[in-house]
Backbone as CSV, one residue per row, in Angstrom:
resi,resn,N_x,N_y,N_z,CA_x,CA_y,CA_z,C_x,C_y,C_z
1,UNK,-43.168,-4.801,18.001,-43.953,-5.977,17.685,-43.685,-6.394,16.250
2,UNK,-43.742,-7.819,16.252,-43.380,-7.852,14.873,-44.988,-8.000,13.628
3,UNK,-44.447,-8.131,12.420,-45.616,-7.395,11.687,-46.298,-8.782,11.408
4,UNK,-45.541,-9.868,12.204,-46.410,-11.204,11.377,-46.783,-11.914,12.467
5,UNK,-48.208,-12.103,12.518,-48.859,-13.227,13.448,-48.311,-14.204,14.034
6,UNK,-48.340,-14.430,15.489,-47.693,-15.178,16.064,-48.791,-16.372,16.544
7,UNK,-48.667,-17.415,16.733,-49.145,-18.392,16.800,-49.784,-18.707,18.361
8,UNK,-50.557,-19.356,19.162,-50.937,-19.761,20.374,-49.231,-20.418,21.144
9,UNK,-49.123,-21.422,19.985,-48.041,-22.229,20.407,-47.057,-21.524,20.482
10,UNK,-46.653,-20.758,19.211,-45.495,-19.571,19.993,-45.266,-18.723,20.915
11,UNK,-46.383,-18.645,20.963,-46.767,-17.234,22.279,-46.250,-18.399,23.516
12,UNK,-46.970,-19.796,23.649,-46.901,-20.316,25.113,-45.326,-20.885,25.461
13,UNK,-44.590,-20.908,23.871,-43.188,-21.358,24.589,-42.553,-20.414,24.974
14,UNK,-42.759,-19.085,24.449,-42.228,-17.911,25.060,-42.237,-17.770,25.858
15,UNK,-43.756,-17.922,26.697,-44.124,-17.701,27.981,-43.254,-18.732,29.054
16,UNK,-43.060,-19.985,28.490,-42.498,-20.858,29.144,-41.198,-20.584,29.365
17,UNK,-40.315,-19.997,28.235,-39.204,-19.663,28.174,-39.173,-19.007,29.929
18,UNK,-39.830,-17.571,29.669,-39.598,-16.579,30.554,-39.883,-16.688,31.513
19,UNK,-41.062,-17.392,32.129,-41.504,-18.647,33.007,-39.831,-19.549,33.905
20,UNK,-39.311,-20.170,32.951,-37.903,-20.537,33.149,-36.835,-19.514,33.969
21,UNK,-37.035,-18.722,33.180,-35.660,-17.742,33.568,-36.403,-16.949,34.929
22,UNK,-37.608,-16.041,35.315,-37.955,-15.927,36.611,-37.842,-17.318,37.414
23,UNK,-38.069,-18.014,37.292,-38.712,-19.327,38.309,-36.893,-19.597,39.055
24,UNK,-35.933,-19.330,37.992,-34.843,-19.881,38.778,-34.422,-18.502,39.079
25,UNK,-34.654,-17.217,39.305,-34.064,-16.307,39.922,-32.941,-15.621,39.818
26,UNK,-31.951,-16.374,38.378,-30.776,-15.543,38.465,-30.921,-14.660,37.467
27,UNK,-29.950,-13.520,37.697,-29.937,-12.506,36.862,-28.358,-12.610,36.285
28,UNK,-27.597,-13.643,36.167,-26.565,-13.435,35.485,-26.036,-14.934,35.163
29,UNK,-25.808,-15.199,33.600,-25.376,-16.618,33.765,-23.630,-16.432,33.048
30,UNK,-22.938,-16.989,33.075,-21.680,-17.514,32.516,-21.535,-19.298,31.995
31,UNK,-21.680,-19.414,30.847,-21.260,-20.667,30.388,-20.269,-20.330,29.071
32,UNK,-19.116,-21.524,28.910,-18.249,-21.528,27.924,-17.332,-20.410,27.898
33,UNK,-17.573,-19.317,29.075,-16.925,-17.896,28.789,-17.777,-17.133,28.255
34,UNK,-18.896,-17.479,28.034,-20.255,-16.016,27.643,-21.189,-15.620,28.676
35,UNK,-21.057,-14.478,29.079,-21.691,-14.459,30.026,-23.428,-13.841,29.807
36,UNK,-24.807,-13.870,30.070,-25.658,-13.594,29.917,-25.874,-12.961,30.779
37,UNK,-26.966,-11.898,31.276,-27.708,-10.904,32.265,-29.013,-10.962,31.973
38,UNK,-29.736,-11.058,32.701,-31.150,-10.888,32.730,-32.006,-9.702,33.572
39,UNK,-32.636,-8.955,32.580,-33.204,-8.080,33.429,-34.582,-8.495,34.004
40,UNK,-34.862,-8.824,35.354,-35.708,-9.531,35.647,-36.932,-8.864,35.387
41,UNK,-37.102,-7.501,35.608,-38.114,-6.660,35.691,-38.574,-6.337,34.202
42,UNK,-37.525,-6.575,33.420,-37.997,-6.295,32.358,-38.645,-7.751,31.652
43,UNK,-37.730,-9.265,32.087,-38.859,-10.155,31.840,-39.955,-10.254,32.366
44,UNK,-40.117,-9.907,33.374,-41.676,-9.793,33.918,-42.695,-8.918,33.229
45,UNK,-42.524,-7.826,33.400,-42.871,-6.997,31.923,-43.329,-7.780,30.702
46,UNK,-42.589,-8.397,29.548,-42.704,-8.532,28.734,-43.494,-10.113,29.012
47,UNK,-42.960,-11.202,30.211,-44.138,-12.296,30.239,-45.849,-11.609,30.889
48,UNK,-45.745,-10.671,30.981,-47.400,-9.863,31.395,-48.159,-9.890,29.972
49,UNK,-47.427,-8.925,28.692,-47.179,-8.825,28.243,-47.445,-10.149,26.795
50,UNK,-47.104,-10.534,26.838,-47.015,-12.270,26.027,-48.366,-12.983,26.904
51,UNK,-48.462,-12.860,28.106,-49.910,-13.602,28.389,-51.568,-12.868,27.961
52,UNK,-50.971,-11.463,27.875,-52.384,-10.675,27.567,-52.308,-10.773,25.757
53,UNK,-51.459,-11.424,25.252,-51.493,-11.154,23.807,-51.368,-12.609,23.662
54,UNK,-51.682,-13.553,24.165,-51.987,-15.231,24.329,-53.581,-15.055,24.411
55,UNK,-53.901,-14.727,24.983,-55.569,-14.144,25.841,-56.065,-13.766,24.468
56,UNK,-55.434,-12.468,23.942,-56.379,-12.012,22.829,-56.750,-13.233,21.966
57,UNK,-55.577,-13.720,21.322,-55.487,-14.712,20.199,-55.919,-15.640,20.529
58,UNK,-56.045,-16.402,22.013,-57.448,-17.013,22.289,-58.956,-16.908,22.097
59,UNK,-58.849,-15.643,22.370,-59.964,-15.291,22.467,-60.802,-14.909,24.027
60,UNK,-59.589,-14.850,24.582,-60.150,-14.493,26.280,-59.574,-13.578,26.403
61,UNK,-59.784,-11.958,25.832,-59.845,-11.195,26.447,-60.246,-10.631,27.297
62,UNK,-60.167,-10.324,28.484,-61.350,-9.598,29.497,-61.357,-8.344,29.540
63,UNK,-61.923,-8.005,29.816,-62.379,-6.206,29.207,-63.228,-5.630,30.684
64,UNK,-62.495,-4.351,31.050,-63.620,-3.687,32.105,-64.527,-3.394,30.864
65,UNK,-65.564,-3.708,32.241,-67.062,-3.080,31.541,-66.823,-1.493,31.205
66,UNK,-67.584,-0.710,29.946,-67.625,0.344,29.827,-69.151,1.060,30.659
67,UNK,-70.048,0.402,31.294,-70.767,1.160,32.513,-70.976,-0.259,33.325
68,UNK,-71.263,0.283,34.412,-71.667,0.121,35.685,-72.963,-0.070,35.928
69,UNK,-73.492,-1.159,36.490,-75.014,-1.285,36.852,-75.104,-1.188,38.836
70,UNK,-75.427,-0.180,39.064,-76.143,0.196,40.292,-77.282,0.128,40.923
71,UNK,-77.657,-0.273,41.037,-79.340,-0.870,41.845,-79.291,0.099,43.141
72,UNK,-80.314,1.500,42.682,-80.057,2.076,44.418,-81.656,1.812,44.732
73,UNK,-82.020,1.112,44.274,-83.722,0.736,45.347,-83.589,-0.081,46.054
């Protein structure tokens, strides 16, 4: 992680980025003679990842409850 605050807006083009690259499904591109690879599993990962750390810096974290309310009457 890096050591300097990332922004809402940065976080969501990221997301969009990676958003991009799952949505079209390939895992290997070639343009100009360079070829790229994508590890899909690992972008999925890391857009999980980028949305729960969008959430914080929103401010919508969701959190399990730490107890449980049971009503046994």
């Amino acid at each position: 992680m890096s050591a300097v605050a990332r922004t809402a807006a940065d976080l969501q083009d990221a997301i969009t980025n990676l958003e991009t690259i799952l949505d079209a499904g390939t895992q290997m591109v070639t343009q100009d003679g360079e070829t790229t690879q994508f590890d899909l599993e690992g972008a999925s990962a890391r857009l999980r990842d980028l949305r729960a750390e969008l959430a914080t810096v929103q401010g919508k974290k969701t959190r399990r409850p730490l107890f449980n309310r049971i009503d046994l009457s």
